[in-house]
C-alpha positions in Angstrom: 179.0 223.7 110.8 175.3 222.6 110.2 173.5 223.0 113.5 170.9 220.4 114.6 168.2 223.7 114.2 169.4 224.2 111.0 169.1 220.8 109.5 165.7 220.3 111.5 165.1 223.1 109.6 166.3 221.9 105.9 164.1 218.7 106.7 160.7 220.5 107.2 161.9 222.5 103.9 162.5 219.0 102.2 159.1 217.5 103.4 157.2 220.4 102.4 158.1 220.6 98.7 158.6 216.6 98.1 154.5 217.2 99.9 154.1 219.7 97.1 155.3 217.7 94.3 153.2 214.8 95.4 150.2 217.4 95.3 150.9 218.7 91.9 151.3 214.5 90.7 148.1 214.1 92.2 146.5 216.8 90.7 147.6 216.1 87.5 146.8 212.5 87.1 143.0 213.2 89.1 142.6 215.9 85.9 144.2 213.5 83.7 141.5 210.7 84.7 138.5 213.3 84.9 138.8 214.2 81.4 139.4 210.6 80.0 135.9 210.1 81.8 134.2 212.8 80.6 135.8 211.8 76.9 134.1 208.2 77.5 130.9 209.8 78.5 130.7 211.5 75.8 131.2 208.7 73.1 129.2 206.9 75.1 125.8 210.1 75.2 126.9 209.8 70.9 127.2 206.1 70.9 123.4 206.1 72.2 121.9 208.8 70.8 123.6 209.9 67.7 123.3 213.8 66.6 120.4 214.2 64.3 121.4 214.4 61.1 118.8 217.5 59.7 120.1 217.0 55.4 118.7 213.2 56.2 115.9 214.0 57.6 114.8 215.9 54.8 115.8 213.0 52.4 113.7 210.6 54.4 110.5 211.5 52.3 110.3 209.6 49.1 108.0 210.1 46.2 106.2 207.7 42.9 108.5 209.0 39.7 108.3 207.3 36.3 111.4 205.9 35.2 111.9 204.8 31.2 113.8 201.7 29.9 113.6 200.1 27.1 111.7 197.2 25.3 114.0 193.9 24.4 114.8 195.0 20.8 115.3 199.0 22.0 112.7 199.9 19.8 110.0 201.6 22.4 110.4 202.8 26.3 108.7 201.1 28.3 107.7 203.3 31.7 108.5 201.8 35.3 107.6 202.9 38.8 110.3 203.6 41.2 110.2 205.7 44.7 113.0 208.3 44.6 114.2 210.9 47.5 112.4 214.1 47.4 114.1 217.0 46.9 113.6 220.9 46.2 116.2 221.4 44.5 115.0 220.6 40.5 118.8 220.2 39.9 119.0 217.6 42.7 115.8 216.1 41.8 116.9 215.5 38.3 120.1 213.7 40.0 117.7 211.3 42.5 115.6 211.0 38.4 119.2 209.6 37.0 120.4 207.5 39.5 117.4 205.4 39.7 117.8 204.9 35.6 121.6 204.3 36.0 120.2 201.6 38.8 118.8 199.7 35.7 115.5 198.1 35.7 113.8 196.5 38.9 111.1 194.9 36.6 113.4 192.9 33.5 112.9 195.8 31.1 115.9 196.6 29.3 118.5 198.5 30.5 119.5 201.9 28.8 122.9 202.2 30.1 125.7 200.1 30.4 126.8 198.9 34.5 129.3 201.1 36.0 128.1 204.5 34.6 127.8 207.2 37.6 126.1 210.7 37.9 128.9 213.6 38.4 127.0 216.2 37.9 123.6 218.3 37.3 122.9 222.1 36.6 119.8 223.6 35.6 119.5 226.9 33.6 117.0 229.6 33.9 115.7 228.2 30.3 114.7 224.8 32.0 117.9 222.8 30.5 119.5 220.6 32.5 123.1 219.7 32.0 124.0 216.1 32.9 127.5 215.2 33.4 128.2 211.6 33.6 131.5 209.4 33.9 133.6 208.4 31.2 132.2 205.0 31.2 129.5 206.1 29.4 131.3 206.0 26.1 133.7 203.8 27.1 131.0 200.8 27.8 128.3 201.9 25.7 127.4 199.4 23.5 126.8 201.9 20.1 124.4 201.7 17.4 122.1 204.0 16.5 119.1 202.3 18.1 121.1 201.7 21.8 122.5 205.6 21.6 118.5 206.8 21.4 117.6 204.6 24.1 120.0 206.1 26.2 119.2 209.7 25.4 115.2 209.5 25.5 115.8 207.3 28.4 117.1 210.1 30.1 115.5 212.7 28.6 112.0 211.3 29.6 112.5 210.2 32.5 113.8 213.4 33.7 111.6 216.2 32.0 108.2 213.9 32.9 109.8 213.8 36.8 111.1 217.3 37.2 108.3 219.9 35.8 111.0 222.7 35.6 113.3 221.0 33.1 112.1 221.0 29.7 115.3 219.6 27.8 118.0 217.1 28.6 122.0 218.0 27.5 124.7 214.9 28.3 128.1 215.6 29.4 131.1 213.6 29.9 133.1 214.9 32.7 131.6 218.7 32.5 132.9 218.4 29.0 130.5 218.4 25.2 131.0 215.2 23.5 130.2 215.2 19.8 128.0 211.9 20.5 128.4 208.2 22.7 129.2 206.4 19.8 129.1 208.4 16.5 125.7 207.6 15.7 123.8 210.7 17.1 124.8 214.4 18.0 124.6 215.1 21.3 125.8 218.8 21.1 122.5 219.8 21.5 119.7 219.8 24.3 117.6 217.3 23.7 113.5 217.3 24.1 111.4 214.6 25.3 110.2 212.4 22.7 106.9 211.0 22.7 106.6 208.6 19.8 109.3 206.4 21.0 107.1 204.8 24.3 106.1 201.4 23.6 102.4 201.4 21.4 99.3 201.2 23.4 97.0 198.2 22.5 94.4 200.6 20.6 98.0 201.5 18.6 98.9 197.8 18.5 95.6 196.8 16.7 
């Protein structure tokens, strides 16, 4: 039989671990809440002062390059001024070079080629060539001909060899891959060299 000592007892036992419990809740939810407030604070400090991105720092700096399009009847390239990025990189540089041609002309000269072309990839050799590796859209849209195929390739060529001093010769890829030509007018399994007689005649030239 229970004595009245006895279950005094088992009631101070009782109080003490449903007190225990209570702290452990306690604890729990106070840690619970501290960390959901430091997690606010800290999309909060990043909210307001965003980390510092260093890559775009160094892409903030942008530089005069001369980009070539093309006269109406794709018979001459015509030059163009255009800001690109800086970069070190002459592989990277020659990338910033393309994009801005694949941007197509800011002035109503004549683009060299077709919308929805994109850049995949650049690699420069020790013997200045730069290999540059475009989407399949390139053949797919190009319009062909023999006089819209040179276009594209001087385009490129120039604009890239006259912007980047370490390249001295253009190749054009499809997908990493050599492509017999864009439209089975010109080779393009060579490297191909800038080509001064095909910018548009000066006026001592025209006359």
């Amino acid at each position: 039989m229970v004595t009245k000592r006895q279950r005094r007892s088992e009631e101070i036992k009782g109080k003490k671990k449903k007190k225990s419990t209570r702290i452990i809740y306690f604890s729990l939810i106070m840690a619970g809440i501290a960390a959901l407030l430091v997690l606010f604070f800290v999309l909060l400090f990043n909210a307001i002062f965003p980390p510092v991105d260093m890559d775009a720092l160094k892409k903030k700096e942008k530089h005069l390059a001369i980009i070539y399009f093309s006269d109406p009847q794709e018979r001459f390239l015509m030059p163009e001024k255009r800001y690109v990025y800086i970069e070190n990189d002459a592989a990277q540089q020659a990338r910033e070079i393309t994009k801005a041609l694949l941007d197509g002309s800011k002035t109503g000269l004549t683009n060299t080629f077709p919308a929805g072309v994109t850049v995949r990839d650049v690699r420069v050799n020790d013997e200045g060539i730069a290999s540059i590796s475009f989407s399949k859209n390139l053949t797919k849209l190009h319009p062909g001909g023999s006089t819209a195929e040179m276009a594209t390739i001087y385009s490129l060529t120039n604009s890239v060899t006259e912007n980047v001093s370490r390249i001295k010769k253009v190749k054009i890829l499809i997908d990493g891959k050599e492509l017999p030509s864009l439209k089975g007018h010109i080779s393009t399994k060579k490297a191909f060299s800038p080509n001064p007689d095909i910018f548009v005649p000066s006026p001592e030239e025209k006359s």
